[in-house]
C-alpha positions as CSV (number, residue, x, y, z in Angstrom):
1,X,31.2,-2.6,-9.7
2,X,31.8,1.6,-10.2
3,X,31.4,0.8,-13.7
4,X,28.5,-1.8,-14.3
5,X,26.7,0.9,-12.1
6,X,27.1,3.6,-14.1
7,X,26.3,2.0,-17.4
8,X,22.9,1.1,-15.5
9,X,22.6,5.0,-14.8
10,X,23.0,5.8,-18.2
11,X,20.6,3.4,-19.2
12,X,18.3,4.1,-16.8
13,X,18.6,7.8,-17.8
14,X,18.2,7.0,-21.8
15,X,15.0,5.0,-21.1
16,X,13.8,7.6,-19.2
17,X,14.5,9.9,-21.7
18,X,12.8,7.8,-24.7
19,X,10.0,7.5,-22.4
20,X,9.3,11.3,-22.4
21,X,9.6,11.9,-26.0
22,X,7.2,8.8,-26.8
23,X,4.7,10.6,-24.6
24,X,5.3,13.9,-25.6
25,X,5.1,12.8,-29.2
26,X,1.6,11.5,-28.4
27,X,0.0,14.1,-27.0
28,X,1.4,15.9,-30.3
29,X,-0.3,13.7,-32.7
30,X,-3.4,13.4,-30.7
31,X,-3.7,17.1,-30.3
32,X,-2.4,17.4,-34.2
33,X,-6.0,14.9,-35.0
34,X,-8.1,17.3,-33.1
35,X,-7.0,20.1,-34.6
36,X,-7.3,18.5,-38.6
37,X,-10.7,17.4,-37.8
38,X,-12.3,20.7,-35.7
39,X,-14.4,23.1,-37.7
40,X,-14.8,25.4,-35.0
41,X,-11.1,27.1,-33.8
42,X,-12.3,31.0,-34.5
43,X,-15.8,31.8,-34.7
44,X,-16.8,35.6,-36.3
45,X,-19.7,37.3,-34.8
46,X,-20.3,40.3,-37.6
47,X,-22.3,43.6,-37.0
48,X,-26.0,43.2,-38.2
49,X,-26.4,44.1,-42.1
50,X,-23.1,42.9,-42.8
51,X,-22.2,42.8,-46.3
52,X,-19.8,40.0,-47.3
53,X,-18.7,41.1,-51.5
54,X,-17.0,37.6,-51.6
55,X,-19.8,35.8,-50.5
56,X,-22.5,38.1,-52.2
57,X,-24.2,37.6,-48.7
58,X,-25.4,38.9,-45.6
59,X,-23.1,37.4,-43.5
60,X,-24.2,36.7,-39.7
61,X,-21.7,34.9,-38.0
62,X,-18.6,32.4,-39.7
63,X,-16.8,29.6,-37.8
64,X,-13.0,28.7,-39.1
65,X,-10.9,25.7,-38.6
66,X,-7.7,24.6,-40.5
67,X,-9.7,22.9,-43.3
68,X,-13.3,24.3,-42.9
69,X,-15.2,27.4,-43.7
70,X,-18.5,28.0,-42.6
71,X,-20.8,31.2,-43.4
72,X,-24.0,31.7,-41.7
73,X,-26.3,34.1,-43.3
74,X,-28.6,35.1,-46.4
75,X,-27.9,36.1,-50.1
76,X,-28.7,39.8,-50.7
77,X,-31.9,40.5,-52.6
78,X,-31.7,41.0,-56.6
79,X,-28.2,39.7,-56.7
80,X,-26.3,37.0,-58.6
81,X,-24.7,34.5,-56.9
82,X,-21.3,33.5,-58.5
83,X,-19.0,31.1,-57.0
84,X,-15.3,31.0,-58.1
């Protein structure tokens, strides 16, 4: 009997243990998903006037994510707007 009840321990204890990696593997992927798809991890609050030479803007605020890049302002009068 000592033996069949250990090998019920130690298969108790495996399951147990596949159980929390299949959960914690989860929550990776779903919180992997969220951040892919979310625009908005960092968002930049700039001084008034700010000059952006890579935008050729006036930059007003900018929110970052993995993939995105957003710029919120206006182009700077009598300029040429190149985009590379």
């Amino acid at each position: 009997m000592t033996n069949a009840s250990a090998t019920t321990a130690a298969i108790e204890r495996k399951t147990r243990i596949l159980r929390v990696t299949l959960a914690i593997t989860v929550v990776s992927f779903i919180t992997f998903l969220i951040t892919l798809t979310s625009s908005n991890w960092i968002a930049v609050t700039y001084p008034p006037n700010f000059s952006s030479t890579k935008h050729n803007m006036v930059v007003v605020r900018s929110t970052y994510g993995i993939i995105r890049e957003c710029i919120y302002g206006r182009t700077i009068e009598n300029s040429i707007l190149s985009t590379y």
